[in-house]
N, C-alpha and C positions, 0 to 999 in steps of 0.2 A: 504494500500500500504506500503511494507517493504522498508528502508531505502536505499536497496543494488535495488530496481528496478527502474529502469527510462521510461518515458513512450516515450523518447526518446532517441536511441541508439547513437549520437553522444555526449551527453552530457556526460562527463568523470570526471568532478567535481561537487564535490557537497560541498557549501562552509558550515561550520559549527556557526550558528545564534544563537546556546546555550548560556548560561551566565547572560540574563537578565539584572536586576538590579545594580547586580555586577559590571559587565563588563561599563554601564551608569557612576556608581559613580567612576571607576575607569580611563575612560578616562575626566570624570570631575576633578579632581586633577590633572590629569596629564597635562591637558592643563590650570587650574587655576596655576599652580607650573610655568609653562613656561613667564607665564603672565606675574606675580607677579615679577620674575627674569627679564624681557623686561625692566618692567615699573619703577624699583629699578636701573636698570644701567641707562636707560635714566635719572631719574631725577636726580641720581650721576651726570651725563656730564651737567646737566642743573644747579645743584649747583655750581658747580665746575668752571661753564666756563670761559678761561682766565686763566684759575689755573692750567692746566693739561698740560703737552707738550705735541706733536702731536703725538708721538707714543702711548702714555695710549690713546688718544681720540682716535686713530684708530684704536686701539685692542679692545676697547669697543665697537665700531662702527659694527666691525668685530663679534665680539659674539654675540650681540644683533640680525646681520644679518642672523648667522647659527642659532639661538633657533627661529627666524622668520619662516625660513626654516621647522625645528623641525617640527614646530607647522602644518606651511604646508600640511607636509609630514603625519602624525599625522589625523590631519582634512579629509585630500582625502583618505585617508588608511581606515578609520573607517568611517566616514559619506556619502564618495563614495561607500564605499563598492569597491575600488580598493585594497587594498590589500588581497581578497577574489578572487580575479580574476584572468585567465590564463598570466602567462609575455608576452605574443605576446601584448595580450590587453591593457596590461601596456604599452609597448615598444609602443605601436602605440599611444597615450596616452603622454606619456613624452617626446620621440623625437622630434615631433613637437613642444611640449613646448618650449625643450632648444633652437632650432634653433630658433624658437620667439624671447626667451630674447638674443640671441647671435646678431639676427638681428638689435635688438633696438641698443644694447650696440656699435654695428660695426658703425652703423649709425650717433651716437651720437659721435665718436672719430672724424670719417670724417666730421663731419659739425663743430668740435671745430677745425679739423686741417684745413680745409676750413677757416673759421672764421678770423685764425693767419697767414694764406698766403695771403688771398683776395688782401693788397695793399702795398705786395712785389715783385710781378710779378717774383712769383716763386724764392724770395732770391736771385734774382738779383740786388736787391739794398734793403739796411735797410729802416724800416717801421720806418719813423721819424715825429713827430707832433714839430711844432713851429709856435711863435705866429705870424700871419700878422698885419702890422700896418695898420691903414688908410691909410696913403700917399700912400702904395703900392698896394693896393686894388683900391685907385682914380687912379693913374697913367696907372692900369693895363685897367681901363676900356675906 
Protein backbone atom coordinates (compact mmCIF):
# COMPACT_ATOMS: atom_id res chain seq x y z
CA UNK A 1 0.00 0.00 0.00
CA UNK A 2 1.52 3.48 -1.38
CA UNK A 3 1.74 6.39 1.10
CA UNK A 4 -0.77 8.63 -1.01
CA UNK A 5 -3.62 5.65 -0.61
CA UNK A 6 -6.20 5.40 2.06
CA UNK A 7 -8.29 2.77 2.59
CA UNK A 8 -10.53 5.25 3.70
CA UNK A 9 -11.74 8.28 1.60
CA UNK A 10 -12.56 10.67 4.59
CA UNK A 11 -9.27 10.56 6.15
CA UNK A 12 -7.21 13.61 4.65
CA UNK A 13 -4.25 13.52 7.02
CA UNK A 14 -1.89 11.49 7.55
CA UNK A 15 0.31 12.48 10.44
CA UNK A 16 4.17 11.92 9.94
CA UNK A 17 5.78 9.20 12.88
CA UNK A 18 9.23 9.27 11.07
CA UNK A 19 12.40 10.36 13.35
CA UNK A 20 12.67 7.47 15.66
CA UNK A 21 15.37 7.60 18.11
CA UNK A 22 16.20 11.05 17.28
CA UNK A 23 13.02 12.77 17.72
CA UNK A 24 12.91 10.34 21.79
CA UNK A 25 16.24 12.00 22.76
CA UNK A 26 15.21 15.20 21.48
CA UNK A 27 12.13 15.63 23.38
CA UNK A 28 14.04 14.13 26.30
CA UNK A 29 16.33 17.34 26.75
CA UNK A 30 13.89 19.29 25.99
CA UNK A 31 11.65 18.42 28.61
CA UNK A 32 14.85 17.55 31.19
CA UNK A 33 16.15 21.44 30.17
CA UNK A 34 12.47 22.68 31.27
CA UNK A 35 12.84 20.72 34.48
CA UNK A 36 16.03 21.52 35.60
CA UNK A 37 15.04 25.52 34.87
CA UNK A 38 11.50 24.78 37.30
CA UNK A 39 13.60 23.04 39.82
CA UNK A 40 16.67 25.83 39.97
CA UNK A 41 14.12 28.94 40.25
CA UNK A 42 12.12 27.14 42.88
CA UNK A 43 14.97 26.39 45.04
CA UNK A 44 16.31 30.07 44.23
CA UNK A 45 12.69 31.34 46.03
CA UNK A 46 13.27 28.50 48.70
CA UNK A 47 16.81 29.92 49.59
CA UNK A 48 16.05 33.06 49.27
CA UNK A 49 12.87 33.34 51.38
CA UNK A 50 12.25 36.44 53.21
CA UNK A 51 15.09 37.80 51.11
CA UNK A 52 13.28 38.65 47.81
CA UNK A 53 10.50 41.56 47.62
CA UNK A 54 7.25 40.59 46.29
CA UNK A 55 7.79 41.51 42.86
CA UNK A 56 11.11 39.19 42.17
CA UNK A 57 8.91 36.26 44.19
CA UNK A 58 6.12 36.86 41.63
CA UNK A 59 7.88 37.13 38.49
CA UNK A 60 9.44 33.89 39.41
CA UNK A 61 6.32 32.49 40.46
CA UNK A 62 5.09 33.65 37.08
CA UNK A 63 7.90 31.97 34.91
CA UNK A 64 8.02 28.95 36.70
CA UNK A 65 4.12 28.89 35.85
CA UNK A 66 4.47 29.45 31.99
CA UNK A 67 7.67 26.65 31.55
CA UNK A 68 4.83 24.41 33.72
CA UNK A 69 2.61 25.29 30.92
CA UNK A 70 5.67 24.69 28.22
CA UNK A 71 6.12 21.41 29.53
CA UNK A 72 2.36 20.86 29.39
CA UNK A 73 1.87 21.80 26.12
CA UNK A 74 5.05 19.87 25.02
CA UNK A 75 3.92 16.54 26.86
CA UNK A 76 0.00 16.60 25.14
CA UNK A 77 1.79 17.67 21.63
CA UNK A 78 4.09 14.61 21.52
CA UNK A 79 2.97 11.97 23.84
CA UNK A 80 -0.85 12.62 22.87
CA UNK A 81 -0.15 12.80 19.71
CA UNK A 82 -2.28 16.06 19.79
CA UNK A 83 -0.35 18.18 17.84
CA UNK A 84 -0.51 15.59 14.98
CA UNK A 85 -4.16 16.00 14.89
CA UNK A 86 -6.96 18.11 12.99
CA UNK A 87 -7.59 22.00 15.01
CA UNK A 88 -11.28 21.13 15.26
CA UNK A 89 -9.91 18.04 17.40
CA UNK A 90 -7.70 20.21 19.33
CA UNK A 91 -10.28 23.07 19.62
CA UNK A 92 -12.73 20.50 21.09
CA UNK A 93 -9.92 19.27 23.33
CA UNK A 94 -8.64 22.77 24.81
CA UNK A 95 -11.96 24.71 25.10
CA UNK A 96 -13.30 22.77 27.52
CA UNK A 97 -10.07 22.79 29.37
CA UNK A 98 -9.85 26.41 29.64
CA UNK A 99 -13.46 26.85 30.68
CA UNK A 100 -12.58 24.08 33.55
CA UNK A 101 -9.62 26.01 34.83
CA UNK A 102 -11.65 29.56 34.26
CA UNK A 103 -14.58 27.79 36.32
CA UNK A 104 -12.30 26.73 39.27
CA UNK A 105 -10.47 30.19 39.33
CA UNK A 106 -14.31 32.03 39.04
CA UNK A 107 -15.24 29.96 41.99
CA UNK A 108 -12.44 30.24 44.09
CA UNK A 109 -12.76 34.59 43.93
CA UNK A 110 -16.44 34.11 44.93
CA UNK A 111 -16.10 31.87 47.95
CA UNK A 112 -12.95 34.29 49.09
CA UNK A 113 -15.39 37.28 48.39
CA UNK A 114 -18.16 35.30 50.06
CA UNK A 115 -15.69 34.54 52.89
CA UNK A 116 -14.84 38.72 53.47
CA UNK A 117 -18.63 39.66 53.28
CA UNK A 118 -20.36 36.75 55.26
CA UNK A 119 -20.43 39.02 58.79
CA UNK A 120 -20.82 42.43 57.10
CA UNK A 121 -24.31 42.19 55.93
CA UNK A 122 -23.23 43.24 52.72
CA UNK A 123 -20.90 46.45 54.06
CA UNK A 124 -23.48 47.78 55.98
CA UNK A 125 -21.72 47.84 58.86
CA UNK A 126 -17.64 47.04 59.59
CA UNK A 127 -16.62 43.55 60.38
CA UNK A 128 -15.35 44.28 63.97
CA UNK A 129 -13.86 41.58 66.41
CA UNK A 130 -13.46 42.70 70.28
CA UNK A 131 -12.87 41.01 73.22
CA UNK A 132 -16.06 40.11 75.74
CA UNK A 133 -15.52 40.08 79.29
CA UNK A 134 -17.10 37.64 81.62
CA UNK A 135 -19.32 40.09 83.41
CA UNK A 136 -20.93 40.66 80.08
CA UNK A 137 -21.28 37.21 78.92
CA UNK A 138 -22.89 36.52 82.93
CA UNK A 139 -25.11 39.50 82.73
CA UNK A 140 -26.01 38.66 79.16
CA UNK A 141 -27.40 35.24 80.16
Amino acid sequence: MSAQHFENPEVTFQPDHSGGTKKIWKIFWVLSALTIIELALGYFLYLKHGQLGDAVVLSTKIVIGILTLAKAYYIVSVFMHLGDEVRNLIMTIIVPLVLFVWFIIAFLADGNSWKNLRNTRGKSRTYQTEEVSKEAVESHK
